[in-house]
C-alpha positions in Angstrom: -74.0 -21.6 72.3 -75.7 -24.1 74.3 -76.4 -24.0 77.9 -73.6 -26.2 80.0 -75.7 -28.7 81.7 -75.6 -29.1 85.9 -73.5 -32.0 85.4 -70.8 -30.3 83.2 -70.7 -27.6 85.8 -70.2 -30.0 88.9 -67.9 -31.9 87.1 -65.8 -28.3 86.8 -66.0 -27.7 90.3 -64.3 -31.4 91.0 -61.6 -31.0 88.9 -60.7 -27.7 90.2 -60.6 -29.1 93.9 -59.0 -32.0 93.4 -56.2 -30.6 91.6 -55.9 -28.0 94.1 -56.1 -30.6 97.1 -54.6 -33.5 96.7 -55.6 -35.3 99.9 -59.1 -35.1 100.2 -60.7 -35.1 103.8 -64.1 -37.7 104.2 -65.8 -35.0 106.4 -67.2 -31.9 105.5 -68.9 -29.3 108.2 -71.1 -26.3 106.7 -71.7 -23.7 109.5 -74.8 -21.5 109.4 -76.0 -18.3 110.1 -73.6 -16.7 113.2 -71.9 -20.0 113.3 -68.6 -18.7 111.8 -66.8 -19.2 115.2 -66.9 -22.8 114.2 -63.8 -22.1 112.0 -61.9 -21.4 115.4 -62.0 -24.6 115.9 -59.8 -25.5 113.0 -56.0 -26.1 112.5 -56.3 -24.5 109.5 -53.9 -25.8 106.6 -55.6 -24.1 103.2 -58.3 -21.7 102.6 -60.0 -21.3 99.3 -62.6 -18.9 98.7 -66.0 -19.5 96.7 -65.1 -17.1 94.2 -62.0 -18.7 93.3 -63.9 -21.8 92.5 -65.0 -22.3 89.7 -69.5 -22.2 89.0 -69.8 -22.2 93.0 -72.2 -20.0 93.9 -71.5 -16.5 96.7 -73.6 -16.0 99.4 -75.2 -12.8 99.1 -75.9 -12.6 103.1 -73.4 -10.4 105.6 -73.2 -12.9 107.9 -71.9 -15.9 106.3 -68.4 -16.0 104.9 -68.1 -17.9 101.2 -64.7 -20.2 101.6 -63.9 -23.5 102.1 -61.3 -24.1 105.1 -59.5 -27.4 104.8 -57.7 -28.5 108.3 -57.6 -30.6 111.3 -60.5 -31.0 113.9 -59.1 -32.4 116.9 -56.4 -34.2 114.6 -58.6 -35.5 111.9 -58.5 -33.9 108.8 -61.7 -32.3 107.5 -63.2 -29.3 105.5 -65.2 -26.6 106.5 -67.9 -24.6 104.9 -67.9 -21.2 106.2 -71.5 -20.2 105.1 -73.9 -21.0 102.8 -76.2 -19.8 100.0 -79.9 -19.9 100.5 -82.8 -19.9 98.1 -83.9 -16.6 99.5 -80.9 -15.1 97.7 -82.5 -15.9 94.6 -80.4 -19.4 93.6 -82.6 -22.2 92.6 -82.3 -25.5 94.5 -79.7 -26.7 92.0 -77.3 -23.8 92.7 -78.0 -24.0 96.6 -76.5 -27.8 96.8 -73.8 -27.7 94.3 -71.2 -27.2 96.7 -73.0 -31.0 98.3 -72.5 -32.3 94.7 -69.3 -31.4 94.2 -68.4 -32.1 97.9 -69.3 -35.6 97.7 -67.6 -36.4 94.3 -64.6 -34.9 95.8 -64.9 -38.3 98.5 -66.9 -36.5 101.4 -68.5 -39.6 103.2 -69.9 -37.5 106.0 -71.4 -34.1 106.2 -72.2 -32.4 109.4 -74.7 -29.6 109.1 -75.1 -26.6 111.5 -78.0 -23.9 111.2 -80.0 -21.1 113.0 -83.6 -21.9 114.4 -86.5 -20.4 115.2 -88.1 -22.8 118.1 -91.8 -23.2 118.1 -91.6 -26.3 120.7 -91.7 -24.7 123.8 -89.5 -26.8 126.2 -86.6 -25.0 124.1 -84.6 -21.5 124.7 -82.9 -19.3 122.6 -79.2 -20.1 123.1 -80.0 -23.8 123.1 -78.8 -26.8 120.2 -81.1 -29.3 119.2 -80.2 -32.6 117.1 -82.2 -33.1 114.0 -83.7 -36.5 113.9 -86.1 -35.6 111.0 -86.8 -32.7 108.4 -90.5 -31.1 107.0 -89.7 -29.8 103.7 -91.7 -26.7 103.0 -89.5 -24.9 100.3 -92.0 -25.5 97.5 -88.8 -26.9 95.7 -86.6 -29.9 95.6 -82.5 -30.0 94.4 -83.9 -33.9 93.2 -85.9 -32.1 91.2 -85.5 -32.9 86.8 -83.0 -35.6 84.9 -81.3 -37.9 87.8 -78.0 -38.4 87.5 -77.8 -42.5 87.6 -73.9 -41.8 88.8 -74.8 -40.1 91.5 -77.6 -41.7 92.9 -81.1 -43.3 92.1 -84.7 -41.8 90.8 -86.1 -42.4 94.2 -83.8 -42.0 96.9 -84.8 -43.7 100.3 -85.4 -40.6 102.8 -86.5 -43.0 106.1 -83.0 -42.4 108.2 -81.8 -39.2 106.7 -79.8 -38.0 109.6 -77.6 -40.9 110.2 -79.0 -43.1 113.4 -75.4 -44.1 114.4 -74.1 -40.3 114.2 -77.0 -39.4 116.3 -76.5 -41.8 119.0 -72.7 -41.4 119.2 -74.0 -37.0 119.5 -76.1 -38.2 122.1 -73.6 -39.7 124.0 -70.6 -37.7 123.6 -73.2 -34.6 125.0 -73.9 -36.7 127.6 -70.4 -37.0 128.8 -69.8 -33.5 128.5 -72.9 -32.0 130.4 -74.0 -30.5 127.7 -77.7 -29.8 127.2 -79.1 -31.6 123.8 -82.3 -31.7 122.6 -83.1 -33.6 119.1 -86.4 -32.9 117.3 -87.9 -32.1 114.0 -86.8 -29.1 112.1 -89.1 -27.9 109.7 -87.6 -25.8 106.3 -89.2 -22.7 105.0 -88.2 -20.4 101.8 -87.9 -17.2 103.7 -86.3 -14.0 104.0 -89.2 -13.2 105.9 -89.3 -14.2 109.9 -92.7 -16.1 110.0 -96.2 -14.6 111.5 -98.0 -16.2 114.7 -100.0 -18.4 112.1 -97.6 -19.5 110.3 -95.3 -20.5 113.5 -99.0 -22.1 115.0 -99.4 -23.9 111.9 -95.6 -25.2 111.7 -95.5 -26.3 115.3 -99.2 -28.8 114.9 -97.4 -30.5 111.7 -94.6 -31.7 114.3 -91.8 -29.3 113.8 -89.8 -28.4 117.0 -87.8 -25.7 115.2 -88.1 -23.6 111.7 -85.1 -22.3 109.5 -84.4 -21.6 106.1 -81.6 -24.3 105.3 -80.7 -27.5 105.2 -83.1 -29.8 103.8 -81.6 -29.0 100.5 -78.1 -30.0 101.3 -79.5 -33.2 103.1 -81.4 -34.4 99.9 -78.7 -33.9 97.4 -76.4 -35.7 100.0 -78.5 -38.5 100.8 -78.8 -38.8 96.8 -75.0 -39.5 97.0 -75.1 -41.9 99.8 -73.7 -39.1 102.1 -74.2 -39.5 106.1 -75.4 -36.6 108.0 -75.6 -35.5 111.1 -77.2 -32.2 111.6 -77.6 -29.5 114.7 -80.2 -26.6 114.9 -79.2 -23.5 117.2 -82.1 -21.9 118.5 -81.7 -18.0 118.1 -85.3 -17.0 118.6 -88.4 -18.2 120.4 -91.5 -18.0 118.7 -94.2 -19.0 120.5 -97.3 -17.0 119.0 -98.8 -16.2 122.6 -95.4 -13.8 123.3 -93.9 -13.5 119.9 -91.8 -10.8 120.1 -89.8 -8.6 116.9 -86.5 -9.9 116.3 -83.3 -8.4 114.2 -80.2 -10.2 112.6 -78.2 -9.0 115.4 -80.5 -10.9 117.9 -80.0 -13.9 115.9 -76.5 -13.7 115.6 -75.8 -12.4 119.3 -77.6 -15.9 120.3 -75.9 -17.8 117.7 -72.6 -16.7 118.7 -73.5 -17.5 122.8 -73.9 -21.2 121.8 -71.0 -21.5 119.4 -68.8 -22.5 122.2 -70.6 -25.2 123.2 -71.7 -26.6 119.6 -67.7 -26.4 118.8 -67.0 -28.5 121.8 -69.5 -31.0 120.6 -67.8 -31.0 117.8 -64.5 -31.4 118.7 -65.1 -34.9 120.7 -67.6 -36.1 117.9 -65.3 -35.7 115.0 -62.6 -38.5 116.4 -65.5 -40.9 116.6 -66.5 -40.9 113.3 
């Protein structure tokens, strides 16, 4: 029997969500690594687990949940990813962004992206958020990668706004107005598991990068393919800054992720209603 192509599997993965929820919300959040707290900030109505849809792939990694919450954020109705698979976990770029593909066939106009960071630009503190203005892709891999889809998007996607202007200024504003601390940068993506080595982090940091994770750009390609928006924060959960790099363990980065979750959920809160 032959392979079922990408397509066919996407396709799947629509039909199951759609007859499942009839009311589709336009945004979608994905919350990162420590960032499950974000679902707190959801009236939840449904909850659907990865597992029970089907070709979406599990995450393999303790601290991110696999289920898709569908609810209210202060009264608007949206849908929220808690966790994410990486390509560390052995998925190919495909696999990582099929939950973006199927996402935006489902009607998702805007996707907001959340992720831990390692922050090489020095002005920034673990426990602090920074808005992504601009990616580095360093995966090695793309999910635009093979035959395009025409349905979905062109060949050659334009990549010179990726993370939406508008969205950014309306997060600039609204953290502004809320006396909360926002810096916006460049995040730079990496393959991982691995943390990186003083090198590496020197290396990262004179290409431009203010912060390094292992997420992301992925989900930002195959989104931007679709004509998705996005609007993207980095929480910094380690410093790494070669002259005093220091070891770090999960449960440092998920201590740190889970002090700024409060204030990234407020964020949130007063953003959704502008969009």
């Amino acid at each position: 029997m032959a392979a079922r192509s990408y397509q066919s599997l996407v396709e799947e993965s629509v039909r199951f969500l759609q007859g499942s929820i009839p009311q589709f919300p336009t945004i979608a959040i994905v919350s990162g690594t420590g960032l499950d707290a974000l679902s707190t900030g959801v009236e939840i109505e449904q909850e659907i687990s990865f597992s029970a849809i089907p070709n979406f792939p599990v995450s393999t990694v303790k601290s991110h949940e696999s289920s898709l919450v569908f609810g209210k954020i202060a009264g608007k109705s949206a849908v929220l990813l808690r966790g994410r698979v990486h390509l560390y976990e052995g998925y190919d770029a495909k696999t990582v962004t099929l939950s973006t593909r199927v996402l935006a066939l489902c009607g998702i106009k805007t996707l907001i992206l959340s992720n831990a960071s390692g922050a090489m630009n020095p002005q920034y503190r673990s426990g602090d958020i920074m808005l992504i203005s601009d990616h580095i892709n360093m995966m090695g891999s793309n999910p635009l990668e093979g035959a395009n889809v025409d349905a979905w998007g062109p060949r050659f996607p334009d990549m010179s706004d990726p993370y939406n202007t508008q969205l950014r200024q309306v997060a600039r504003k609204t953290a502004n107005d809320l006396s909360i601390p926002l810096h916006e940068g460049v995040y730079v993506s990496v393959v991982g598991p691995n943390l990186e080595t003083k090198a590496e982090y020197t290396m990262l940091r004179l290409m431009g990068a203010d912060v390094v994770g292992m997420s992301t750009v992925p989900e930002v390609l195959a989104a931007r393919h679709m004509g998705v928006k996005i609007l993207a924060f980095s929480v910094v959960t380690d410093e790494c800054f070669p002259d005093t790099l220091q070891p770090i363990s999960l449960e440092d980065v998920l201590r740190a992720a889970k002090k700024a979750s409060p204030k990234l959920i407020t964020l949130l809160k007063h953003i959704i209603p502008a969009i």
